[in-house]
LUMBAKOL-432035 format. One record per residue (C-alpha): residue number from 1; residue in three letters; x, y, z. Coordinates in steps of 0.05 Angstrom, whole numbers, plus 5000, padded with zeros to 4 digits. Layout:
<recs>
REC seq type   px   py   pz
REC NUM  ALA    X    Y    Z
...
</recs>
This chain:
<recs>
REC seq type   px   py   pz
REC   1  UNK 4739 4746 4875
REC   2  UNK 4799 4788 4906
REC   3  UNK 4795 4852 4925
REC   4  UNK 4804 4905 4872
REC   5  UNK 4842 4965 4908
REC   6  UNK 4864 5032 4891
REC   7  UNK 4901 5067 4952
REC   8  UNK 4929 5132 4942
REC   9  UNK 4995 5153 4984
REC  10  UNK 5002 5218 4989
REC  11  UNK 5067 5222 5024
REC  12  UNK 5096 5282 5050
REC  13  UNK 5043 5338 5015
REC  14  UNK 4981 5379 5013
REC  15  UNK 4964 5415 5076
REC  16  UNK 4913 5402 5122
REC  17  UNK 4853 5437 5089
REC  18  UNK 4884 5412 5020
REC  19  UNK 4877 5345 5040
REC  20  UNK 4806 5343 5062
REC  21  UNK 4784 5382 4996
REC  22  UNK 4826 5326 4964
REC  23  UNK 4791 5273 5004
REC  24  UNK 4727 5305 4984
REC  25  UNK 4735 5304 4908
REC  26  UNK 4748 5228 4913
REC  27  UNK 4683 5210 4956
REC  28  UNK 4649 5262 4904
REC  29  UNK 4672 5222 4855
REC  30  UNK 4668 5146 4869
REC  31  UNK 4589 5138 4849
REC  32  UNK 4619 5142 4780
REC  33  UNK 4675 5080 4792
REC  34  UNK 4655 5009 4793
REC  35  UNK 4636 4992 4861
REC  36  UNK 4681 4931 4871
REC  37  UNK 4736 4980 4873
REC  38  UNK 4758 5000 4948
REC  39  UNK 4786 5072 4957
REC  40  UNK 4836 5072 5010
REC  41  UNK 4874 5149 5014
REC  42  UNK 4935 5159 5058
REC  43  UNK 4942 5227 5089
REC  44  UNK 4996 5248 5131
REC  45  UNK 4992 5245 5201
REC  46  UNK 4975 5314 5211
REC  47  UNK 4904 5308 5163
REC  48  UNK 4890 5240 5185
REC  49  UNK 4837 5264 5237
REC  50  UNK 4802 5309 5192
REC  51  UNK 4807 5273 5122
REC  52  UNK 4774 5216 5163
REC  53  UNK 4716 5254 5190
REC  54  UNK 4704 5291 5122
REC  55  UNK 4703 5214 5091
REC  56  UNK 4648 5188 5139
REC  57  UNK 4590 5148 5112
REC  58  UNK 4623 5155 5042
REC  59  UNK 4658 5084 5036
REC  60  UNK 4724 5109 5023
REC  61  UNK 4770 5077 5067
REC  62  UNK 4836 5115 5108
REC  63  UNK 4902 5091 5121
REC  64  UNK 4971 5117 5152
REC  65  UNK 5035 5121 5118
REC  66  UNK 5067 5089 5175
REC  67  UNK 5065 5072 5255
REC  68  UNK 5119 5076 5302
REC  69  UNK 5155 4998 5325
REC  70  UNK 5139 5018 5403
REC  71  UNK 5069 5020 5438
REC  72  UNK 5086 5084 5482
REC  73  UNK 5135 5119 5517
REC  74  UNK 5196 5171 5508
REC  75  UNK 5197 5168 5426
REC  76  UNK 5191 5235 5401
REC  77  UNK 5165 5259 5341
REC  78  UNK 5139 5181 5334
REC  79  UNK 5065 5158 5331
REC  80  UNK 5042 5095 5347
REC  81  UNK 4991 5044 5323
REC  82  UNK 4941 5053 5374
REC  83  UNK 4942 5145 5365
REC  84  UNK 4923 5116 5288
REC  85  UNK 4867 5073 5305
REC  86  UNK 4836 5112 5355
REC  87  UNK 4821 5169 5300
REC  88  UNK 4791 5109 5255
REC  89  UNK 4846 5088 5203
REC  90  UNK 4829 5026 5176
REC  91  UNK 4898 5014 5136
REC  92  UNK 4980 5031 5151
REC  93  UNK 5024 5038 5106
REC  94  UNK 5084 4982 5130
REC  95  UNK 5154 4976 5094
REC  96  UNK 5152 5033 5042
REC  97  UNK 5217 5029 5005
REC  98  UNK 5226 5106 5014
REC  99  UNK 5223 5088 5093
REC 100  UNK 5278 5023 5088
REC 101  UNK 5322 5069 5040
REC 102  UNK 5322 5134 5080
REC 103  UNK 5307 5113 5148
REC 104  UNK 5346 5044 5148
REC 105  UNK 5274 4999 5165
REC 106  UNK 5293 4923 5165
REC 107  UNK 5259 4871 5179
REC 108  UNK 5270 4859 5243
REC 109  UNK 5238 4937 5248
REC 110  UNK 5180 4916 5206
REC 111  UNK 5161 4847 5245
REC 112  UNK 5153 4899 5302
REC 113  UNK 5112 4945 5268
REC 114  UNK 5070 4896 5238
REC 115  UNK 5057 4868 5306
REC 116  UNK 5036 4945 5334
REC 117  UNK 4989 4941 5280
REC 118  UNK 4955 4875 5285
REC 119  UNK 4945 4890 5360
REC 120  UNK 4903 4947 5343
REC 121  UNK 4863 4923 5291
REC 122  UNK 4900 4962 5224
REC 123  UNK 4905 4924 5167
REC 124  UNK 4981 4936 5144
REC 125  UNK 4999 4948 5066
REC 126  UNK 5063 4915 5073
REC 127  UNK 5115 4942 5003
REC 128  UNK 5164 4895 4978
REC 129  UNK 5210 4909 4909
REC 130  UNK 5282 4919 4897
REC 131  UNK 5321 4972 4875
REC 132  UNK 5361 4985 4804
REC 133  UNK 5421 4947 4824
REC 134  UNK 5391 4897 4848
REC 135  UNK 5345 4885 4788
REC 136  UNK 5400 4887 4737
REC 137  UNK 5436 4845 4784
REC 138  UNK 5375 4796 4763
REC 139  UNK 5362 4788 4845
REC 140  UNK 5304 4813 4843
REC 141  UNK 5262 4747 4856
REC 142  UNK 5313 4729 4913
REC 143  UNK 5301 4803 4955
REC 144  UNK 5226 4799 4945
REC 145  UNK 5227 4730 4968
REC 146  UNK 5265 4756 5037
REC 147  UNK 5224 4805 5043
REC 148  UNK 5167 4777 5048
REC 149  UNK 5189 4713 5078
REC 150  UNK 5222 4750 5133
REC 151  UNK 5165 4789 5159
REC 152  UNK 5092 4757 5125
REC 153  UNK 5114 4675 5149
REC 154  UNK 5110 4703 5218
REC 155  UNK 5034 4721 5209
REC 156  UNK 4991 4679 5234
REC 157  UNK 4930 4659 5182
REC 158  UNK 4886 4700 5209
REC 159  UNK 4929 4760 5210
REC 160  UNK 4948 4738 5141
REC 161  UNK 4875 4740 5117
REC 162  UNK 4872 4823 5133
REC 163  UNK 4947 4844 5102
REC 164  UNK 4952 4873 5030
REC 165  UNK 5016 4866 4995
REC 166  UNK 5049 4923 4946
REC 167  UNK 5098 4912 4903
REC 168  UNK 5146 4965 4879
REC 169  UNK 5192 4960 4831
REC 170  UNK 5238 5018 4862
REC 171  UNK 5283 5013 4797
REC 172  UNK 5217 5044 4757
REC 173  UNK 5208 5098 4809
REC 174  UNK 5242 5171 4787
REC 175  UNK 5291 5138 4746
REC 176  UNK 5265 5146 4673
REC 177  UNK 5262 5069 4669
REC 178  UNK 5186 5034 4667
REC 179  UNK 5161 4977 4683
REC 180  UNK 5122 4933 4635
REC 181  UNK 5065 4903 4644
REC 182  UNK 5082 4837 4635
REC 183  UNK 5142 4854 4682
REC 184  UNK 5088 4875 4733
REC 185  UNK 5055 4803 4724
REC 186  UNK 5112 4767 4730
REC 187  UNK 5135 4781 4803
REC 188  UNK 5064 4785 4824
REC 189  UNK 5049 4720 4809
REC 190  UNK 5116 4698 4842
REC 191  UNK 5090 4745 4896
REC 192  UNK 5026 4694 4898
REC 193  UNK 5068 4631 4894
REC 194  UNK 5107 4658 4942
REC 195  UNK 5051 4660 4987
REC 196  UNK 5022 4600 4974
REC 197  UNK 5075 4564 4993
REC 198  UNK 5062 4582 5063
REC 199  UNK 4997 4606 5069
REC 200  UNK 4970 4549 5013
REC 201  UNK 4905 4572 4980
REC 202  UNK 4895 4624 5019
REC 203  UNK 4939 4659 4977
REC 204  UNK 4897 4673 4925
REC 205  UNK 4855 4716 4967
REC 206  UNK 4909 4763 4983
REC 207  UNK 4903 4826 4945
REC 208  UNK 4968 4839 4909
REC 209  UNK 4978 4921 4890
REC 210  UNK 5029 4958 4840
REC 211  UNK 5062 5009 4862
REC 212  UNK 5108 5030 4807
REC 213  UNK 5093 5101 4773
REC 214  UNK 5022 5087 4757
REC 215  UNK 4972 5128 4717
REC 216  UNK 4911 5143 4684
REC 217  UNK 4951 5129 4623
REC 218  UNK 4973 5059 4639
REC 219  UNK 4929 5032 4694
REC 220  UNK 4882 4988 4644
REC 221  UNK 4942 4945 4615
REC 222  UNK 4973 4931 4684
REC 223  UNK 4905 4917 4716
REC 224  UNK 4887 4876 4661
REC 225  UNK 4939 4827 4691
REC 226  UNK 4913 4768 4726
REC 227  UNK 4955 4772 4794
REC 228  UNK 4957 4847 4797
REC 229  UNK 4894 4872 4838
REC 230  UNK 4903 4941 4839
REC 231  UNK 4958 4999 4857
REC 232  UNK 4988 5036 4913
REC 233  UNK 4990 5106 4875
REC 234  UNK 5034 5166 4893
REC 235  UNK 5032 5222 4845
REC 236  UNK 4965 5202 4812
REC 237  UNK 4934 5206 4882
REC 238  UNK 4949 5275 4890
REC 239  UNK 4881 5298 4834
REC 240  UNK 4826 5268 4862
REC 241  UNK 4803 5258 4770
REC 242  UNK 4864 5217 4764
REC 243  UNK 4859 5179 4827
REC 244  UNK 4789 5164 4807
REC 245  UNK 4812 5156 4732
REC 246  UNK 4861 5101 4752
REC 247  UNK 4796 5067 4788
REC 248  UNK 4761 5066 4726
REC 249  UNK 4814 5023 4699
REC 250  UNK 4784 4961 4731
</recs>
C-alpha cells in the first residue's frame, strides 16, 4: 500500500503565533482521521522552528516550502538545506510552479536543490504540471514528462524511494477553470508510467499528490482515483477543520 498523504502549503501567510495555533488544531485533530493518512504542514521559514516544536510527539510531519541551490556562503536572504534540517523538517517543498513562474527555477536549478536536500536527509515534494497554454496547446503530457525526466532520472533508487511527487495542474489554479477528476487520474497514472519506465516497479510505491484547488468539497472523488494518493493543499490548509476534512476523504 502507498502512502496516503495530505500536506498542507501554507505559502506566504499566518504569522508566527498563527501558525503554531494552526499547527495545533491539526495535531488536535488527527485522532479523528484514519491513521494511514500522513499530515505533513509547510510553514514558512520564519514558523518552521516553532510549528515543529509545538508538533512534537504528535505524528504530524513538517516540511519547507523550499531550500536554497547552494550549501553556504554569501547568498542573502537564502536558506539552505542543512538550516532546515537542523530544526527537524522532515519534507521540502522542491519545484513549486509559483517558484519556476515567478522566480525563473529550471531544472538545472532544481537538480541542485534536490541534491542539497538528499545530502541532508529531507525528503523533497518535487511539483510538476503545466500551465493554461500549454494544456490547451494539448502539451501537457510532453512538459510533465520533461519535468520529471529532467530532474527525478538523475535520482538514484534509493533517493527515489524517499521523493513524493505533486502534480499541479497550474491551468486549474486561480483561473475559474477545474480540473476533473478523471483529468486528475489521467496524468497521474502517466505520472506512474512515467516512472516506471525508469524506476520499474518501484514506481508504484511512489506516492503521487494533487495539487490543484482541492477541498473538503471535492477531495473524496479525486482520492477515490486509483493513482492519486493524496494532495498538496494551499487554501484548505490554512483551517486546520478543512485540512483535516480533506483527510477524512481517504
Amino acid at each position: 500500500m502507498r502512502k496516503k498523504i495530505v500536506a498542507g502549503n501554507w505559502k506566504m501567510n499566518t504569522l508566527p503565533a498563527e501558525g503554531v495555533e494552526l499547527a495545533k488544531g491539526v495535531a488536535r485533530g488527527k485522532g479523528e482521521v484514519c491513521d494511514c493518512v500522513n499530515f505533513i504542514v509547510c510553514p514558512p521559514f520564519t514558523h518552521l522552528s516553532s510549528v515543529i516544536e509545538s508538533l512534537k510527539g504528535t505524528g504530524v510531519a513538517v516540511g519547507a516550502q523550499d531550500c536554497a541551490t547552494e550549501v553556504k556562503g554569501a547568498y542573502t536572504g537564502e536558506v539552505s538545506a542543512q538550516m532546515i534540517a537542523a530544526l527537524g523538517c522532515e519534507y521540502v517543498i522542491l519545484g513549486h510552479s509559483e517558484r519556476r513562474q515567478y522566480y525563473g527555477e529550471t531544472s538545472e536549478t532544481l537538480n541542485k536543490k534536490m541534491e542539497r536536500a538528499f545530502e541532508n536527509n529531507l525528503k523533497p515534494i518535487y511539483c510538476v504540471g503545466e500551465n493554461l497554454e500549454e494544456r490547451e496547446a494539448e502539451r501537457h503530457f510532453d512538459v510533465v514528462k520533461a519535468q520529471i525526466e529532467e530532474v527525478v532520472f538523475n535520482l538514484s533508487e534509493e533517493q527515489f524511494a524517499k521523493l513524493v511527487i505533486a502534480y499541479e495542474p497550474v491551468w486549474a489554479i486561480g483561473t475559474g477553470k477545474t480540473a476533473t477528476a478523471e483529468q486528475a487520474e489521467e496524468i497521474h497514472a502517466f505520472i506512474r508510467e512515467v516512472l516506471r519506465s525508469k524506476f520499474g516497479a518501484a514506481a508504484d510505491d511512489c506516492a503521487i499528490l494533487y495539487g490543484g484547488s482541492c477541498k473538503p468539497s471535492n477531495a473524496g472523488e479525486i482520492f477515490s482515483k486509483p493513482n492519486v494518493d493524496g494532495g498538496l493543499i494551499g487554501g484548505a490548509a490554512l483551517k486546520a477543520d478543512d485540512f483535516l476534512a480533506i483527510g477524512k476523504a481517504f
